[in-house]
Backbone as JSON Lines, residues from 0, in Angstrom:
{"i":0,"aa":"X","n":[-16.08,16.84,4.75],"ca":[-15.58,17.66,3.67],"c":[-14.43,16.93,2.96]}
{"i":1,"aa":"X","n":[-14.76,16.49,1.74],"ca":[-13.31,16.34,0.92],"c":[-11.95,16.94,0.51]}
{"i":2,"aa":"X","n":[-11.02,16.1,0.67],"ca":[-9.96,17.01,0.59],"c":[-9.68,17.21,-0.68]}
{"i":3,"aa":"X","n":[-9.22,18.35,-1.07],"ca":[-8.66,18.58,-2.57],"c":[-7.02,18.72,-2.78]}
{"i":4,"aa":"X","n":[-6.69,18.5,-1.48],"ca":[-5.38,18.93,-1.0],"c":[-4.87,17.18,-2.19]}
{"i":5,"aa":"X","n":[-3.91,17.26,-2.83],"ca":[-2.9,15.91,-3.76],"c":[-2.43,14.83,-2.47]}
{"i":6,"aa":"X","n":[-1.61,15.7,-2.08],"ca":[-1.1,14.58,-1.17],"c":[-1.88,13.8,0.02]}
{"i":7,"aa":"X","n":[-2.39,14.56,0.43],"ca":[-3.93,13.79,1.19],"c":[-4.7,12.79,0.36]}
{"i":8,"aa":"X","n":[-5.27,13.31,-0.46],"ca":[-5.81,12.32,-1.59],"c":[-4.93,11.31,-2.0]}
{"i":9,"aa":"X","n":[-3.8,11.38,-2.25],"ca":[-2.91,10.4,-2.43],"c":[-2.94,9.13,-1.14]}
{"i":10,"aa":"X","n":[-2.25,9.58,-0.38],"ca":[-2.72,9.1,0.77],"c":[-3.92,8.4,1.71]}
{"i":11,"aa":"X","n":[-4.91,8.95,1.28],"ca":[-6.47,7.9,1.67],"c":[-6.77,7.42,0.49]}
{"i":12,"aa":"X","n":[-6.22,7.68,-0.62],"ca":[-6.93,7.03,-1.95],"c":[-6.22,5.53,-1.86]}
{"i":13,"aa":"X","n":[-4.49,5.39,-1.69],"ca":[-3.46,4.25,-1.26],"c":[-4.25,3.78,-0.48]}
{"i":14,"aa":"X","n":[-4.43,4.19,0.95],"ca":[-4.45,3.19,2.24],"c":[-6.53,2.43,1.3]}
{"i":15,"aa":"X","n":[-7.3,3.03,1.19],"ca":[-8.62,2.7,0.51],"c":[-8.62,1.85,-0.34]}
{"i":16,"aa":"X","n":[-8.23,1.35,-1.29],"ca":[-7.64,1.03,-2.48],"c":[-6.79,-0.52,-2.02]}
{"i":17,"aa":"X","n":[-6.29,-0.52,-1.27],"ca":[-5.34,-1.12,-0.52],"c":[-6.54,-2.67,0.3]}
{"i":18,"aa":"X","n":[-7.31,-1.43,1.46],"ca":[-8.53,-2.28,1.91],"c":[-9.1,-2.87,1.09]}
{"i":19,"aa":"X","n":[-9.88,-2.23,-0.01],"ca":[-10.7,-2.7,-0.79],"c":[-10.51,-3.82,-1.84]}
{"i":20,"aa":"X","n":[-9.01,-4.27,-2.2],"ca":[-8.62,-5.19,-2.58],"c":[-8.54,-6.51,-1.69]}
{"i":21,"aa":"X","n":[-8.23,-6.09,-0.21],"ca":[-8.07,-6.98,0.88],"c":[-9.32,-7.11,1.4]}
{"i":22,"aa":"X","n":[-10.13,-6.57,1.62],"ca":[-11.62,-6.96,1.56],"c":[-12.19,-8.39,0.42]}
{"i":23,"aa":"X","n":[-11.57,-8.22,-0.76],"ca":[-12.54,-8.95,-1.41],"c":[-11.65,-10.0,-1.64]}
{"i":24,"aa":"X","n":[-10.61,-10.16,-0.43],"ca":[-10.02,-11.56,-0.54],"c":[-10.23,-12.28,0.99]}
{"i":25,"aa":"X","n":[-11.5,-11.42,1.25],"ca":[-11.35,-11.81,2.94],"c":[-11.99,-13.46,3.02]}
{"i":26,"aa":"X","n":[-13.13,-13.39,1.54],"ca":[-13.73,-15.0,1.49],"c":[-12.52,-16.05,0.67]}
{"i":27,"aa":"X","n":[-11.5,-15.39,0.71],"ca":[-10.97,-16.87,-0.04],"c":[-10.45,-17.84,0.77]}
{"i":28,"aa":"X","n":[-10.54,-19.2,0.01],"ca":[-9.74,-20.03,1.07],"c":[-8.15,-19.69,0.94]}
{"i":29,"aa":"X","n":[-7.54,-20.72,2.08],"ca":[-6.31,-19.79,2.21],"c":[-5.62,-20.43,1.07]}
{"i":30,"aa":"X","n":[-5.82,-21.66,0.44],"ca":[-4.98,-22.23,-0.93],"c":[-5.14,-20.83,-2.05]}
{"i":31,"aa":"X","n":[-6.13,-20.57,-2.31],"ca":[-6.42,-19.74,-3.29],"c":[-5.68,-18.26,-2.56]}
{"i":32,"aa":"X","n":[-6.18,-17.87,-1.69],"ca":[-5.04,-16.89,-1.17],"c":[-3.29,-16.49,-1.19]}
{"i":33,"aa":"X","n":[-2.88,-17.83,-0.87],"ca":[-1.25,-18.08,-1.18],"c":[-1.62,-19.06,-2.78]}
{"i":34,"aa":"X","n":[-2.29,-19.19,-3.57],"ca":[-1.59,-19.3,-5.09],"c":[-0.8,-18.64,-5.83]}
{"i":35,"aa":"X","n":[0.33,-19.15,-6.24],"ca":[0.76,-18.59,-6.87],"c":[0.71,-18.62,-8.31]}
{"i":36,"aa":"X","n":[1.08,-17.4,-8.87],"ca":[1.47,-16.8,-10.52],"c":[1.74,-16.34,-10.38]}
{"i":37,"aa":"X","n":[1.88,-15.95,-12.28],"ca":[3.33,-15.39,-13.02],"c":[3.28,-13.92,-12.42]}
{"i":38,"aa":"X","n":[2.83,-13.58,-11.87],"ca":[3.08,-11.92,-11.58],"c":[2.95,-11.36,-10.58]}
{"i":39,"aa":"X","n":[3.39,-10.11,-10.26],"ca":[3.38,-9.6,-9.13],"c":[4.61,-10.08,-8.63]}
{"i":40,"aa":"X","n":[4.22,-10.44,-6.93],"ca":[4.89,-10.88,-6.22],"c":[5.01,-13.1,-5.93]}
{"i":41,"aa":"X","n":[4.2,-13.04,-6.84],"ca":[3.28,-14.5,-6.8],"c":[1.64,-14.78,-6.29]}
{"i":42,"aa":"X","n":[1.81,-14.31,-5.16],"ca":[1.02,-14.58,-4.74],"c":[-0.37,-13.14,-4.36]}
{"i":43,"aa":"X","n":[-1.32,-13.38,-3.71],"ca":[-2.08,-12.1,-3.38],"c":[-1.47,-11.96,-2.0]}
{"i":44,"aa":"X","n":[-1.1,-13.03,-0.97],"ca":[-0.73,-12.79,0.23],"c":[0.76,-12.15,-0.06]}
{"i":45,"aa":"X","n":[1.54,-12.44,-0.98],"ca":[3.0,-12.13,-1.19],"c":[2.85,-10.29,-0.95]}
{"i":46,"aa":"X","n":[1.98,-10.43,-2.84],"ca":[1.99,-8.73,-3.07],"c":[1.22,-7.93,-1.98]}
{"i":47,"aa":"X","n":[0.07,-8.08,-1.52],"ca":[-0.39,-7.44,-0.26],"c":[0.62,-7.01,0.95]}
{"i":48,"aa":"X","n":[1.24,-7.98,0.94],"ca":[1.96,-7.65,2.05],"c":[3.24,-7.07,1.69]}
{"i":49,"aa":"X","n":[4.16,-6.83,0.66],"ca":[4.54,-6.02,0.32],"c":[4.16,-4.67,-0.05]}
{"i":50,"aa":"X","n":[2.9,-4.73,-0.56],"ca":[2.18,-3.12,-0.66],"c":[2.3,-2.57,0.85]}
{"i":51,"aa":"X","n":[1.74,-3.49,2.1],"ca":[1.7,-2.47,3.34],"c":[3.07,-2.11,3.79]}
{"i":52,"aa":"X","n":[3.79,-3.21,3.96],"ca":[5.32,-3.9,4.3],"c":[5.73,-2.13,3.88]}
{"i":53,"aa":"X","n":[5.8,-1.55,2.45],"ca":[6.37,-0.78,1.77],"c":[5.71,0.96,2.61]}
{"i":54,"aa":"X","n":[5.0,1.26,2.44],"ca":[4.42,1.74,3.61],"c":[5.29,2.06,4.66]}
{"i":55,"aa":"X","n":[4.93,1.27,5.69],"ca":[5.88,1.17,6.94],"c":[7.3,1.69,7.14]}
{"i":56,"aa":"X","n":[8.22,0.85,5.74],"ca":[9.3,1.2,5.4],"c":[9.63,2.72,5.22]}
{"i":57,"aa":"X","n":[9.2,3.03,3.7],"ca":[8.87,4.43,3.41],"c":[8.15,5.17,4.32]}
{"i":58,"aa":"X","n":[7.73,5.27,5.49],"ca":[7.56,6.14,6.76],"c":[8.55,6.34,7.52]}
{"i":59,"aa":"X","n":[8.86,4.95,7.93],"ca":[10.75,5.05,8.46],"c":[11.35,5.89,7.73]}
{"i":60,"aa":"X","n":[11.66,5.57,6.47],"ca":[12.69,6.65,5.45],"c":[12.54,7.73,5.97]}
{"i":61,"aa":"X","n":[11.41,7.74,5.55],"ca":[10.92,9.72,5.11],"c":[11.2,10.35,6.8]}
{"i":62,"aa":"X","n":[10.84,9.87,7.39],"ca":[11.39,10.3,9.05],"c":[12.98,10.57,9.59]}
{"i":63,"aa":"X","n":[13.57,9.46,8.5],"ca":[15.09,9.46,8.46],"c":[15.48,9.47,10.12]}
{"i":64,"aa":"X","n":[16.42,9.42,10.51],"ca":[17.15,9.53,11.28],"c":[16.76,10.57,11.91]}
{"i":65,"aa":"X","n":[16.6,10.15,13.49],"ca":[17.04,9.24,14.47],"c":[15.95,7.63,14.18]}
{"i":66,"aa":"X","n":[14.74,7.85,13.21],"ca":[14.05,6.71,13.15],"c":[14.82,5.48,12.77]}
{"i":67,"aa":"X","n":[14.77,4.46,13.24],"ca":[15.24,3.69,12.16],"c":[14.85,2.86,11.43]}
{"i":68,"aa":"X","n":[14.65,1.87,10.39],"ca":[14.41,1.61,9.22],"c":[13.67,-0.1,9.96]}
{"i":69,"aa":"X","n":[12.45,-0.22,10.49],"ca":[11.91,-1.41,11.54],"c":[12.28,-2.69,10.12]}
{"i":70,"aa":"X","n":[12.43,-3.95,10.9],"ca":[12.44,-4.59,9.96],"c":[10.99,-5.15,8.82]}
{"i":71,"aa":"X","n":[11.33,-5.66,7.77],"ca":[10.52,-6.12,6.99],"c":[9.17,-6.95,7.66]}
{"i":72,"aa":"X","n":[7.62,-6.85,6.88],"ca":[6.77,-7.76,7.46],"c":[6.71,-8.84,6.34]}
{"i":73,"aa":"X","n":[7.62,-8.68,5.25],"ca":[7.55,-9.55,4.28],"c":[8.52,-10.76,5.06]}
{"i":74,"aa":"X","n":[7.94,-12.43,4.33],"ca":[8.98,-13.11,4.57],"c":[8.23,-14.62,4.78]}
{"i":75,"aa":"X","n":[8.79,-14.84,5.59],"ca":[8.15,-16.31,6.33],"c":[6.66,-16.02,6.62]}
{"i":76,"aa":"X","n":[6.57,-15.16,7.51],"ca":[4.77,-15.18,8.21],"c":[3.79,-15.04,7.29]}
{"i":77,"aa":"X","n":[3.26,-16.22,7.8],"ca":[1.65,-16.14,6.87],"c":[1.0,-15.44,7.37]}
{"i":78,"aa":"X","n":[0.25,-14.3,6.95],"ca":[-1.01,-13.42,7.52],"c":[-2.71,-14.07,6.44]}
{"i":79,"aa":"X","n":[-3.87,-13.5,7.49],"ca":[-4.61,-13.89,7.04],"c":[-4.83,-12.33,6.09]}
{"i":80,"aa":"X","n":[-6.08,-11.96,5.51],"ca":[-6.41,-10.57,4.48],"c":[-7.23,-10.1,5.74]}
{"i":81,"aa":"X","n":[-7.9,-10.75,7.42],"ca":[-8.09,-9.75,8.4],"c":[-6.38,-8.93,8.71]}
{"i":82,"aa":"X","n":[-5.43,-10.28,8.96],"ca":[-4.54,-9.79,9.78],"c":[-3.79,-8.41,9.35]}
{"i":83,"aa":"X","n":[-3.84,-8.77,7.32],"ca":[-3.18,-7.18,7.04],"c":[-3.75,-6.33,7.1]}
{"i":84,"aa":"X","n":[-5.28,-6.55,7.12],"ca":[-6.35,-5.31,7.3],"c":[-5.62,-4.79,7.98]}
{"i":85,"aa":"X","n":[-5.56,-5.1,9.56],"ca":[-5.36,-4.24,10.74],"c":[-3.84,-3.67,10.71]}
{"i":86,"aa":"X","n":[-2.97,-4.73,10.03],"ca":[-1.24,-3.9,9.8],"c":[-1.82,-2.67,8.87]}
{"i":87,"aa":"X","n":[-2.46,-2.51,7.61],"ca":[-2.8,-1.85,6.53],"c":[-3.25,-0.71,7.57]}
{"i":88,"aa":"X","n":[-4.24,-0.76,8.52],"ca":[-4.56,0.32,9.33],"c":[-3.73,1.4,10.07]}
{"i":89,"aa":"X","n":[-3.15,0.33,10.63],"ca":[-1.95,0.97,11.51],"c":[-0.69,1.84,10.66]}
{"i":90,"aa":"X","n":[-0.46,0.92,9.16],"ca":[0.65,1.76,8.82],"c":[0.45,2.53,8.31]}
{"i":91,"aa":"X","n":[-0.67,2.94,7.63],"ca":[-1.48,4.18,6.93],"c":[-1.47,5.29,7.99]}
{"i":92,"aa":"X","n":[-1.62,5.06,9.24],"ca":[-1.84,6.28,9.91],"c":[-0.22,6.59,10.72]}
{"i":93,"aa":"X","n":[0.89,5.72,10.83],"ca":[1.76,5.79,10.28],"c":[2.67,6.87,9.22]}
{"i":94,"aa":"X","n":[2.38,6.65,8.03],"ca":[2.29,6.99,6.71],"c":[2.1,8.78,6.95]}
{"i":95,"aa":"X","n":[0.6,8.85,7.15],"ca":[-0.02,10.03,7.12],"c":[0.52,10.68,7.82]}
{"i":96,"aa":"X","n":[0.85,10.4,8.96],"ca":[1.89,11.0,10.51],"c":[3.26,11.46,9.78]}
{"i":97,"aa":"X","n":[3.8,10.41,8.94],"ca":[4.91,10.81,8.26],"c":[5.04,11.74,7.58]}
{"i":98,"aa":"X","n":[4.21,12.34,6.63],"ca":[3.91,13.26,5.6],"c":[3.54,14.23,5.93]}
{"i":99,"aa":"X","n":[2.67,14.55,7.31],"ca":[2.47,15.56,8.16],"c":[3.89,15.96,8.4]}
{"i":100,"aa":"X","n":[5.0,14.97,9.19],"ca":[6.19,15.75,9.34],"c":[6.69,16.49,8.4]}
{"i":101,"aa":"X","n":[7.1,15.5,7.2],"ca":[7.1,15.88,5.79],"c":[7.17,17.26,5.67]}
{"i":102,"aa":"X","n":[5.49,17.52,5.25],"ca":[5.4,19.13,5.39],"c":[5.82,20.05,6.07]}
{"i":103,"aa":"X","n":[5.87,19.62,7.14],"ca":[6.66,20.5,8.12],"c":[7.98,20.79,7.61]}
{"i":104,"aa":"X","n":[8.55,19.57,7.09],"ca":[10.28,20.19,7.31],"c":[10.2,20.5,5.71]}
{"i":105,"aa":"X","n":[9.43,20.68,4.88],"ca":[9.23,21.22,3.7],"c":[9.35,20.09,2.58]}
{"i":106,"aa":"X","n":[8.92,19.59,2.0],"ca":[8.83,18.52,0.82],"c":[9.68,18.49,0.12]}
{"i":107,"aa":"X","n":[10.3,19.7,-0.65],"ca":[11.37,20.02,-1.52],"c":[12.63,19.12,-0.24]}
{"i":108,"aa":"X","n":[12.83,19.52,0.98],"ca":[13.77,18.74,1.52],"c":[14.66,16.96,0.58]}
{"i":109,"aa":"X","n":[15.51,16.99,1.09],"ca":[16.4,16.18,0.14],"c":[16.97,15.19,1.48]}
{"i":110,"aa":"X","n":[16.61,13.88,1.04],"ca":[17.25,12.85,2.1],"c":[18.49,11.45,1.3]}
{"i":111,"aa":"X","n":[18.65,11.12,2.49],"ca":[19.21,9.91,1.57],"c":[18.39,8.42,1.76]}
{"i":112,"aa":"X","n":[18.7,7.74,0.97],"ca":[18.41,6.09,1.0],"c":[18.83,5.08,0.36]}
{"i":113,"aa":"X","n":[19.39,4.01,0.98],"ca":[20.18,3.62,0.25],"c":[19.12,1.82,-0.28]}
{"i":114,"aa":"X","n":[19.38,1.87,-1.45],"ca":[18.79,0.82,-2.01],"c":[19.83,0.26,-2.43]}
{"i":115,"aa":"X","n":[19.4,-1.52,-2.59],"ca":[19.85,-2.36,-2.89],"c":[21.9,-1.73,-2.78]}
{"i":116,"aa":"X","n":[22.41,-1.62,-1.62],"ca":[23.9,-0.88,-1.48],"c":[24.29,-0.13,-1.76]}
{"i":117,"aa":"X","n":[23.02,1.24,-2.57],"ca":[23.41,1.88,-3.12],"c":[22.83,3.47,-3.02]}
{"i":118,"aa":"X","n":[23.63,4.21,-2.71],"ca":[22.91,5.23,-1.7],"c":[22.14,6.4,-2.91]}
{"i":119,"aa":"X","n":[21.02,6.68,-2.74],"ca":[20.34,7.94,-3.58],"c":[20.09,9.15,-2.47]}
{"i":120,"aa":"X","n":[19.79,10.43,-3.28],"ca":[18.88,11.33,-2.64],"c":[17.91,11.29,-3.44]}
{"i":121,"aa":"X","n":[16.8,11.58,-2.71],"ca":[15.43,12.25,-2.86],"c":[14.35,13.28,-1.93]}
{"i":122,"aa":"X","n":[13.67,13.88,-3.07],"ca":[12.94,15.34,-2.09],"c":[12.11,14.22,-1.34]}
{"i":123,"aa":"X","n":[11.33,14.55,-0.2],"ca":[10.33,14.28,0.86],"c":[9.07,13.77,-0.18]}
{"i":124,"aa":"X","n":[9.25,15.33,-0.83],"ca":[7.9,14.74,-1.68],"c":[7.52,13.86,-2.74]}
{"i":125,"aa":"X","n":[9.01,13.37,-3.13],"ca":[8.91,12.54,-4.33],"c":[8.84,11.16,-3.58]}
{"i":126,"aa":"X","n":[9.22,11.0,-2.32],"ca":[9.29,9.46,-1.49],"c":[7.87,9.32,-1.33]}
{"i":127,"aa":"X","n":[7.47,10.82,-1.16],"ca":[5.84,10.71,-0.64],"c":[4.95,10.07,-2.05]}
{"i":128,"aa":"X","n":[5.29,10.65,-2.99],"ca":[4.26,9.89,-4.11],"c":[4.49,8.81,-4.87]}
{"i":129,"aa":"X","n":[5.9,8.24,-4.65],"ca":[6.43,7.01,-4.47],"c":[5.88,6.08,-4.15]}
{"i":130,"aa":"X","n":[5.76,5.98,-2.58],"ca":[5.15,5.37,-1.53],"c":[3.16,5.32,-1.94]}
{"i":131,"aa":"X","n":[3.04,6.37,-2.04],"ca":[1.41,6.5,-2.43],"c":[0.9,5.75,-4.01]}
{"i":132,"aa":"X","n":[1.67,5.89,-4.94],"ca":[1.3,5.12,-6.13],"c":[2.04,3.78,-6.52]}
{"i":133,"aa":"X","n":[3.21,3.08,-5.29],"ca":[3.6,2.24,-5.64],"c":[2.8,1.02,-5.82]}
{"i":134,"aa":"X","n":[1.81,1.33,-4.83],"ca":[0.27,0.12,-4.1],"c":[-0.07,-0.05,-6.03]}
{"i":135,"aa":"X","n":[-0.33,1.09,-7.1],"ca":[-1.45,0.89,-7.84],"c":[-0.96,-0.44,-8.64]}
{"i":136,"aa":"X","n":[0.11,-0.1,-9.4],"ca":[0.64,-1.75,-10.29],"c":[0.17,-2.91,-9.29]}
{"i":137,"aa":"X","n":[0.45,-2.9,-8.13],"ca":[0.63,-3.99,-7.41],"c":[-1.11,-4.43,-7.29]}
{"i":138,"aa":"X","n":[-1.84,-3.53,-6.7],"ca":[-3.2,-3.69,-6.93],"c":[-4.2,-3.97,-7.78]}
{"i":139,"aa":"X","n":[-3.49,-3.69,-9.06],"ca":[-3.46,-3.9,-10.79],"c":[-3.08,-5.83,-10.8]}
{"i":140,"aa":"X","n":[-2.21,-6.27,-10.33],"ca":[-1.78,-7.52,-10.18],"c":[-2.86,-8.13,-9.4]}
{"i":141,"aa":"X","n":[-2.97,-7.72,-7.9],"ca":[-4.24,-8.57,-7.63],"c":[-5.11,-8.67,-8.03]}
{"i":142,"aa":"X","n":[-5.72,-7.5,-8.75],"ca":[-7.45,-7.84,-9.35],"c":[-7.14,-8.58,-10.15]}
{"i":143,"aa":"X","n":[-6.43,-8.52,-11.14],"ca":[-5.82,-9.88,-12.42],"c":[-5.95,-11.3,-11.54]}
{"i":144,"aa":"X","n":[-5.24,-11.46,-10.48],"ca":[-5.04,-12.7,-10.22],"c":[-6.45,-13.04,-9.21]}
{"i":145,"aa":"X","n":[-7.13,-12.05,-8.36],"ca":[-8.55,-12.65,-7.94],"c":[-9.64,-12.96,-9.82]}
{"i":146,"aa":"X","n":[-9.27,-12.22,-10.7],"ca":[-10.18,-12.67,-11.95],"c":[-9.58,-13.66,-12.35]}
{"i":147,"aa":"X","n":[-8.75,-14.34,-11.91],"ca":[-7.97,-15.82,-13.19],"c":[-8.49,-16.85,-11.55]}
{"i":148,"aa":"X","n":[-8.89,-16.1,-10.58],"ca":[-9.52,-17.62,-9.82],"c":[-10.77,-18.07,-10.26]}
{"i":149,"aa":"X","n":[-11.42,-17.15,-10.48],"ca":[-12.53,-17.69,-11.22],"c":[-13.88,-17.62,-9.64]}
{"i":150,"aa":"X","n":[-13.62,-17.51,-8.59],"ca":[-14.15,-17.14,-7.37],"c":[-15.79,-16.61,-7.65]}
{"i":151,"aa":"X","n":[-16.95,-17.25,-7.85],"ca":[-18.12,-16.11,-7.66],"c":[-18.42,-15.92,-7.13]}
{"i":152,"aa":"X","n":[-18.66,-14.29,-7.46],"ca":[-19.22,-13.46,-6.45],"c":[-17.56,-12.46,-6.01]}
{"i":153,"aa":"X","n":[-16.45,-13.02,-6.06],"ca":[-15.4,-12.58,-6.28],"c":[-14.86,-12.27,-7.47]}
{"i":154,"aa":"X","n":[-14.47,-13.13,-8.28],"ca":[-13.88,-12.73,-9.49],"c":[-14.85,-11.92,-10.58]}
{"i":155,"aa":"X","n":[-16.31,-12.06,-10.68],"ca":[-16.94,-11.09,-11.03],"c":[-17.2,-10.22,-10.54]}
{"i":156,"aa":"X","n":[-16.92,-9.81,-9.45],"ca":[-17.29,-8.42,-8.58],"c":[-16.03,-8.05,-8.03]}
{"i":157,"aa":"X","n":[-14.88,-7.23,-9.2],"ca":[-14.04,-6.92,-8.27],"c":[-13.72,-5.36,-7.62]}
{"i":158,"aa":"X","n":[-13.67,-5.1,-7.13],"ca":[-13.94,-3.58,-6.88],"c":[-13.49,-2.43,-7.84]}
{"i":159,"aa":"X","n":[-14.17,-1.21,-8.21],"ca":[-13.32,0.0,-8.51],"c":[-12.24,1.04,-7.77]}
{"i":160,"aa":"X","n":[-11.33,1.17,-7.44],"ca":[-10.48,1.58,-7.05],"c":[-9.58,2.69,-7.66]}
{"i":161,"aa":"X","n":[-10.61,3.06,-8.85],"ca":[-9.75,4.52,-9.04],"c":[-9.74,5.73,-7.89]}
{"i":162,"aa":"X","n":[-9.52,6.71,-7.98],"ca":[-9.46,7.72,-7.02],"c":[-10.56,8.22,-6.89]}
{"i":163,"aa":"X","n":[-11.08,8.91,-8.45],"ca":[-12.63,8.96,-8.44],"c":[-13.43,8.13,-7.34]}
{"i":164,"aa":"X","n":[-13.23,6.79,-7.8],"ca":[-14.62,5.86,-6.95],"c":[-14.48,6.08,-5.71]}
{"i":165,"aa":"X","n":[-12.72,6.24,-4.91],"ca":[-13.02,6.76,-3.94],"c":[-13.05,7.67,-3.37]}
{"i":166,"aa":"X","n":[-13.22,9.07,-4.06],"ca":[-13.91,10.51,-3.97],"c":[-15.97,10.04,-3.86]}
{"i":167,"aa":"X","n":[-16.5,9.25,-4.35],"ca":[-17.27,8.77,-4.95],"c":[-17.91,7.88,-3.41]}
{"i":168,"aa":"X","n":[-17.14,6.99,-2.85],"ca":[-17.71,6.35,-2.3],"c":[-17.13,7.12,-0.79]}
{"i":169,"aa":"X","n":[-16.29,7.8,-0.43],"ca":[-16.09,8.72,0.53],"c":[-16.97,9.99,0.7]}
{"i":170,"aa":"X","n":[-17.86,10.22,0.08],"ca":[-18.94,11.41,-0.19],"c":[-20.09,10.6,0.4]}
{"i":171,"aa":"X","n":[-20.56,9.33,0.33],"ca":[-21.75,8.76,0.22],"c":[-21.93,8.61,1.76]}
């Protein structure tokens, strides 16, 4: 049964969306994988792993204290597009665990976080759709940069990833 519930949909539409970009970089070599360009993060391994990296983080947040804030998976380590599969797995259910609490302590709830030294509040639920639509620009960047490799069979076939397709391909 499909959910019609937003934030659910938000939530498997991100973590889906997420795969399905990392799926269709599972044939690249790893040069073409870490290339960089002008956008994004540079690279597809950069921005990928900031899309999950972000995730993780924003679960910590939203849990706030006593959790604390695990460090970054961005950085030095090279991952392969299996290895984030399986981080992408793990922090999605993660994620979802988070937002379950979420609800519980009511969405409207108000936390703090402090970015770049600088402390904000925000409701539960606004971190929550934060976190859920931050993946799309970034995912917007990879399909651009798997179409400027020129890859066939890749760069002409790059997936749909609206929400639809995956209402669409979660039905089938």
């Amino acid at each position: 049964m499909m959910s019609a519930d937003p934030l659910d949909i938000l939530l498997r539409h991100d973590a889906w969306a997420t795969r399905e970009v990392l799926r269709a970089c599972t044939t690249l070599t790893d040069e073409q994988w870490h290339r960089r360009f002008e956008i994004g993060l540079g690279s597809l391994h950069d921005t990928l792993t900031h899309v999950i990296g972000a995730m993780r983080r924003w679960a910590d947040r939203i849990d706030g204290p006593p959790t604390e804030l695990r460090p970054s998976i961005e950085g030095d380590a090279r991952r392969t597009p299996s290895e984030l599969l399986a981080l992408l797995d793990a922090f999605a259910v993660e994620l979802a665990a988070s937002a379950e609490r979420a609800r519980a302590r009511g969405l409207g709830t108000e936390f703090a976080v402090t970015l770049a030294g600088q402390t904000h509040r925000f409701t539960l639920g606004a971190a929550l759709v934060h976190v859920t639509t931050h993946g799309m620009h970034h995912r917007a960047q990879c399909l651009n940069m798997l179409r400027h490799l020129g890859v066939p069979g890749v760069s002409d076939r790059l997936p749909e990833i609206d929400p639809l397709d995956w209402q669409l391909q979660a039905k089938a």
